[in-house]
C-alpha positions in Angstrom: -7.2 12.2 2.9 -4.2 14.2 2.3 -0.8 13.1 4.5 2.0 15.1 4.3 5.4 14.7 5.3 8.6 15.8 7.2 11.7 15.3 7.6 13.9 15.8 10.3 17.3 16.9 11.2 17.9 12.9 12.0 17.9 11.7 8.2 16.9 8.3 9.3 13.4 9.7 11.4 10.4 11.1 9.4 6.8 12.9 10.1 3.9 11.6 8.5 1.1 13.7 9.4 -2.2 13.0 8.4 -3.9 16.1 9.2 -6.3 14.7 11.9 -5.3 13.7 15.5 -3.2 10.4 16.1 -3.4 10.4 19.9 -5.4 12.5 22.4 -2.2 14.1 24.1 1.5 12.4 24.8 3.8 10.2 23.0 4.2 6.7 22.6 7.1 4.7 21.2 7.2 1.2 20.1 11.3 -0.3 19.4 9.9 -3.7 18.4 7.0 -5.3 17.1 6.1 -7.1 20.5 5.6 -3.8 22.2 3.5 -2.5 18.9 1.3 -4.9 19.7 -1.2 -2.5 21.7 -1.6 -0.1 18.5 -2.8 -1.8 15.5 -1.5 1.1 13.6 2.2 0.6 15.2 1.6 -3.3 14.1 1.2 -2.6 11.2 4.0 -0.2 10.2 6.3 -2.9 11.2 5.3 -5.2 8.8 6.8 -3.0 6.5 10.7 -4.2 6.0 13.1 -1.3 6.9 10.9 0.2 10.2 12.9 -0.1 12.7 11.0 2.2 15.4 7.5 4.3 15.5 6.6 6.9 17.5 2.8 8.0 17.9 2.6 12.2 18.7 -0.5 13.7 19.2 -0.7 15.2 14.9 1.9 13.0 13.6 3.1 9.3 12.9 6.9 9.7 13.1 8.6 6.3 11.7 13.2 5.4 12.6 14.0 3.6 9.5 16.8 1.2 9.5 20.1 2.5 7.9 20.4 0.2 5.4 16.3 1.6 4.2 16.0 3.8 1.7 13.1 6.5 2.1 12.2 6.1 -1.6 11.1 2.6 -1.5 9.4 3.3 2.0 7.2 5.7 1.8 4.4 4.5 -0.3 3.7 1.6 1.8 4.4 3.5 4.9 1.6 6.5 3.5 -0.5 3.5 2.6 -0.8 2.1 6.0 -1.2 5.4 8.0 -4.2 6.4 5.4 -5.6 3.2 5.4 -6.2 2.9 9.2 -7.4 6.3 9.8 -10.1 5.5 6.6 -11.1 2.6 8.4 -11.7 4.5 11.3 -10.3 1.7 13.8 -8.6 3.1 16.9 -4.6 4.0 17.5 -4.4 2.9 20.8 -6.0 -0.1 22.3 -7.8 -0.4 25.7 -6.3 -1.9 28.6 -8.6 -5.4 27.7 -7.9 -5.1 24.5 -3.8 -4.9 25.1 -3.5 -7.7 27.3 -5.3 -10.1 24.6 -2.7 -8.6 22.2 0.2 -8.9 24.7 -1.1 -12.5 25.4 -1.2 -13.3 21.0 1.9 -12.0 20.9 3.9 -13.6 23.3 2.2 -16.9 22.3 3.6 -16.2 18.7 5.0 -19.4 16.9 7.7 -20.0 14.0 6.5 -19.1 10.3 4.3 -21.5 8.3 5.7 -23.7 6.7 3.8 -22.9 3.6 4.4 -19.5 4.2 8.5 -20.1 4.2 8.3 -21.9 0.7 6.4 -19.4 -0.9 9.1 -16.8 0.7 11.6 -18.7 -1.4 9.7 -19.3 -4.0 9.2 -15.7 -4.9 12.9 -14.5 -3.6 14.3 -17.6 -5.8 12.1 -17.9 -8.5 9.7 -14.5 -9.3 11.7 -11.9 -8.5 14.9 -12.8 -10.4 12.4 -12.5 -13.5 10.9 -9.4 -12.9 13.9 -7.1 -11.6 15.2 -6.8 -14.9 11.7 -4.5 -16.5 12.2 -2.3 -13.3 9.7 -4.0 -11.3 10.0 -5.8 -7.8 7.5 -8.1 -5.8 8.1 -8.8 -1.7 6.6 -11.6 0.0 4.8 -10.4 3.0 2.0 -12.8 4.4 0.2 -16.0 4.0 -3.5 -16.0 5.6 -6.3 -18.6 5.1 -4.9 -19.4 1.5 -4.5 -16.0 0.2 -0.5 -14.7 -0.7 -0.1 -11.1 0.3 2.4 -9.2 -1.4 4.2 -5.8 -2.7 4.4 -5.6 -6.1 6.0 -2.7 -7.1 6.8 -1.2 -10.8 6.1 -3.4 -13.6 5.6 -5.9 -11.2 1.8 -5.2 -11.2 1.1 -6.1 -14.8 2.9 -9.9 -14.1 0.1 -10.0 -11.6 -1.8 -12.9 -13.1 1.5 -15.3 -14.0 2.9 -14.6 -10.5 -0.7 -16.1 -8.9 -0.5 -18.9 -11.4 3.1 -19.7 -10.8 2.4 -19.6 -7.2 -0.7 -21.6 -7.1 1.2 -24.1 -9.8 3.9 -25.1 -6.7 1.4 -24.5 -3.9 -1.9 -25.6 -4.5 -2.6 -24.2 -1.0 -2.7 -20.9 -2.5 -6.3 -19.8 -3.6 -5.6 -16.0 -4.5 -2.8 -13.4 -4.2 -3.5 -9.7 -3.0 -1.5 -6.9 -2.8 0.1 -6.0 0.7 -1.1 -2.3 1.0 -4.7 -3.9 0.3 -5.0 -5.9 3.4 -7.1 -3.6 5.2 -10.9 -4.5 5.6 -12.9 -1.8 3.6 -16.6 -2.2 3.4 -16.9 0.5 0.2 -14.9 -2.0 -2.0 -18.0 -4.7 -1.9 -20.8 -1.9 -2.4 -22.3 -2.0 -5.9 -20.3 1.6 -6.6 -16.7 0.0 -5.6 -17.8 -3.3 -7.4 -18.5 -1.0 -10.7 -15.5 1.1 -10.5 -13.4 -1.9 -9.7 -14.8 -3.4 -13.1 -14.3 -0.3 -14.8 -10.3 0.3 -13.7 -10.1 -3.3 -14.6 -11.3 -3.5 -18.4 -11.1 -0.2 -19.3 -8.4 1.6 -17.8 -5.5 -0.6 -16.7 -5.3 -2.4 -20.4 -4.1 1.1 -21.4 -2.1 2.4 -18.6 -0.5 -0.6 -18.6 0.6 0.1 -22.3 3.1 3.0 -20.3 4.3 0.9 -17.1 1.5 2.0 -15.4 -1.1 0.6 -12.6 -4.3 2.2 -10.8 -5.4 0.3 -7.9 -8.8 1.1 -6.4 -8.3 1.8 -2.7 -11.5 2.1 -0.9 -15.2 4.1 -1.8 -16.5 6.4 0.7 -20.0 7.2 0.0 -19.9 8.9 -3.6 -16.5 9.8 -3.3 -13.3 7.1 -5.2 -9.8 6.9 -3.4 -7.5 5.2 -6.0 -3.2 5.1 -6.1 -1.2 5.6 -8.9 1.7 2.8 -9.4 4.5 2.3 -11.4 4.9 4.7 -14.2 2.4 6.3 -13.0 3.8 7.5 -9.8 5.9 11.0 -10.0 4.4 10.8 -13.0 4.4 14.8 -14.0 1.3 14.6 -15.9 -0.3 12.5 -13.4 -3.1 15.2 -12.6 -3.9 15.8 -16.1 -4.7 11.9 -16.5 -7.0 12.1 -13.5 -9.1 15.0 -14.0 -9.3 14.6 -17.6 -8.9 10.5 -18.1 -9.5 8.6 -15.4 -12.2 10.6 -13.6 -14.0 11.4 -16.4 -14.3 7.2 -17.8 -15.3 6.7 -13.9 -17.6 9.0 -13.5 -19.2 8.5 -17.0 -19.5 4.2 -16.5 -20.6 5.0 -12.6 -22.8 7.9 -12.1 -23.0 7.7 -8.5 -19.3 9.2 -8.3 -18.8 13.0 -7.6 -14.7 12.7 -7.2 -12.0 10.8 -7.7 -9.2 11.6 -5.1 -5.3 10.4 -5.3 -4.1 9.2 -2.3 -0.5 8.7 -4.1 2.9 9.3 -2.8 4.2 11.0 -6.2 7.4 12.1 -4.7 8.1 8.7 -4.3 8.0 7.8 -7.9 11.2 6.4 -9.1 10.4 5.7 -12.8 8.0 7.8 -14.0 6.6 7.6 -17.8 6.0 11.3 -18.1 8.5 13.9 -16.3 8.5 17.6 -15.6 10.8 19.0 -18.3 10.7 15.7 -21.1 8.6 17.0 -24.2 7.4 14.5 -26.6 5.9 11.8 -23.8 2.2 10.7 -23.5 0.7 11.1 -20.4 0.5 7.6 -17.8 
């Protein structure tokens, strides 16, 4: 799934299109995450910090970002949310039963946990401050049935590990952390093919991607077809292509014969450190 995007002559309102239909006909808007309520896709987008309205068209997502946002660290988790609802095939809108059970869990809506506040700080206080400095970032964004969800971003991905033991260390509560833009329930993942291609990213590809400031995540397994994103140095990463047709699809596709493609669902505008760039001589591909 390819999304493009847009901007508009308002620099603080962009198109994401996603090349199949978003609603039947119309517009909807949602100012506030109460009234998002009836589109899980809505919902979602204003989990991300920095949306501050969305706007469903009939071919595009258009998102209002808050003034003080910056598009660059928006629209990978913006472009991850939009292509992970419309692979998991659930609807924009909800019915009219459905919406008033939202509209009811909404307005019933209590204070934070109180686990989830301490992790907040822990990671704002603690985690953070430690991994700013290699160019990385991590964002605390949920805490459901004792798993930690959060952005990483940057070099962020390969303190992965230490971050869920630190965690776990001051809140035994904790029993796993997983990245935000992973939340969504995707049935390929736990196949046998997105159990061996998960292994294989893992052992044998990370270790050395890793060696550049680079991450692949495995995003979902369609059939015989492998969506992964690029992260960190990989992203805007100008030889990018050149390590997925000839690196990265080739060690999949080799270790997990049931694969015929490897598609990048990355955001490589979006890169803001890239290992290789357009132009530099003399650099090894991410």
């Amino acid at each position: 799934m390819f999304i493009q995007t847009a901007t508009r002559s308002d620099p603080l309102e962009m198109d994401f299109v996603p090349g199949r239909a978003v609603l039947p006909s119309g517009e909807r808007r949602f100012d506030d995450p109460a009234a998002a309520a009836v589109s899980p896709l809505a919902e979602r987008l204003f989990q991300i910090e920095g949306v501050s309205t969305v706007i469903l068209t009939a071919e595009a997502v258009r998102v209002v970002k808050a003034e003080t946002a910056d598009w660059t660290q928006l629209k990978a988790p913006i472009l991850g949310v939009i292509m992970e609802h419309f692979v998991s095939g659930r609807a924009t809108l909800l019915d009219a039963s459905q919406a008033e059970t939202a509209d009811a869990e909404a307005g019933s809506a209590v204070d934070d946990d109180p686990l989830a506040a301490e992790l907040r700080e822990l990671i704002d206080t603690r985690i953070r401050p430690a991994v700013q400095p290699s160019g990385g970032d991590v964002r605390f964004r949920s805490f459901e049935a004792g798993v930690a969800y959060l952005e990483l971003s940057g070099s962020a991905h390969s303190f992965k590990s230490r971050i869920e033991g630190m965690l776990r260390h001051y809140v035994p509560e904790v029993t796993a952390v997983r990245e935000y833009l992973d939340v969504a329930a995707r049935p390929g993942l736990g196949t046998p093919t997105g159990l061996a291609v998960r292994r294989v990213l893992e052992e044998d590809i990370n270790p050395s991607v890793a060696a550049h400031g680079g991450h692949i995540t495995l995003v979902d397994v369609q059939d015989d077809r492998v969506f992964i994103r690029l992260e960190g140095g990989c992203q805007g990463c100008g030889m990018a292509d050149v390590t997925l047709k000839q690196g990265v699809e080739v060690e999949i596709r080799r270790a997990v014969p049931a694969v015929t493609a490897v598609l990048d669902v990355t955001d490589h505008a979006g890169g803001t450190n890239p290992y290789y760039q357009p132009g530099e001589g003399g650099a090894s591909p991410a």
